[in-house]
C-alpha positions in Angstrom: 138.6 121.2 135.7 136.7 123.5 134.0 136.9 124.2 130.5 138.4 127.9 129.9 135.9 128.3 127.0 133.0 127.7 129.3 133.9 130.4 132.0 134.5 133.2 129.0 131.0 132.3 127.1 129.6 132.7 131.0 131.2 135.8 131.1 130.2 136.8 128.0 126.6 136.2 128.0 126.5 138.0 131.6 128.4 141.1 131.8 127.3 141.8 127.3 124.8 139.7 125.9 122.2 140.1 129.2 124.2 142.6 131.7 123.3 141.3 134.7 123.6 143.7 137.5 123.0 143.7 141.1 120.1 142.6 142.1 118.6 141.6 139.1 117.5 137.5 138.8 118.8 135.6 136.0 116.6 132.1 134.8 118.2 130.0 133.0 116.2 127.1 130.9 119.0 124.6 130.6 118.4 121.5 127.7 120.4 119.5 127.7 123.6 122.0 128.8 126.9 120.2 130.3 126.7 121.0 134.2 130.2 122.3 134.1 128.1 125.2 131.7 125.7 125.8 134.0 128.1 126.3 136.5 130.1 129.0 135.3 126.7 130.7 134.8 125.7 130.6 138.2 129.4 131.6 139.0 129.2 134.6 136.7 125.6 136.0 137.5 126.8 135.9 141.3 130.0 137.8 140.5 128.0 140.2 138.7 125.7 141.0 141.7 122.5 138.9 140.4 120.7 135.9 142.0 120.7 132.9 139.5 117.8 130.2 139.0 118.4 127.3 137.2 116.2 125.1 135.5 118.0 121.6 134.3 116.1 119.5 131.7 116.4 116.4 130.5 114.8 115.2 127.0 114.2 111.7 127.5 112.5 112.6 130.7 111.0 115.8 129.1 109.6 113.8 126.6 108.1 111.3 128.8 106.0 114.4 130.5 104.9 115.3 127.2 103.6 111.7 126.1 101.1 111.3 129.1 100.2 114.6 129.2 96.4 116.3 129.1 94.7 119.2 129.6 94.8 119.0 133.4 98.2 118.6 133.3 99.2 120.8 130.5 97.2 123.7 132.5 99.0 123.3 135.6 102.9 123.5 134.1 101.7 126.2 132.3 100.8 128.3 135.1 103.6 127.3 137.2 105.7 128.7 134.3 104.1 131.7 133.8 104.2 132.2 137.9 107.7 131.5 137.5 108.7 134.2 135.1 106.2 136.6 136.4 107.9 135.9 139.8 111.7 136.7 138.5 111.0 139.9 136.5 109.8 141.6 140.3 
């Protein structure tokens, strides 16, 4: 079950903090977030009329990335990124 307090910060940060309206894309960047959270996002934005993208991260594997990274590497998620946002704000 669903915590109540989840559903009405969902609400909350959809319909006030961001007001999500048809058609518009929300991206969420989720550290580390319970998946019951990230539910009730995706449950609000689409009651709301918007499309929601979720990204779920995970620190130890996050950080693992980050250790072997270079250049090469550190080029290509940043472009992906920025394709990413660049790709939701259409």
């Amino acid at each position: 079950m669903t915590d109540p307090r989840y559903t009405k910060l969902a609400k909350l940060l959809v319909n006030y903090s961001t007001k999500i309206k048809k058609g518009d894309c929300a991206l969420f960047d989720l550290i580390d977030v319970p998946d019951e959270f990230g539910i009730e996002l995706v449950r609000a934005v689409r009651a709301a009329g918007g499309t929601p993208l979720v990204e779920a991260r995970h620190p130890r594997l996050s950080r693992e990335l980050l250790l072997g990274t270079d250049e090469k590497h550190a080029a290509l998620v940043r472009d992906l990124e920025l394709n990413r946002m660049k790709k939701v704000q259409e």
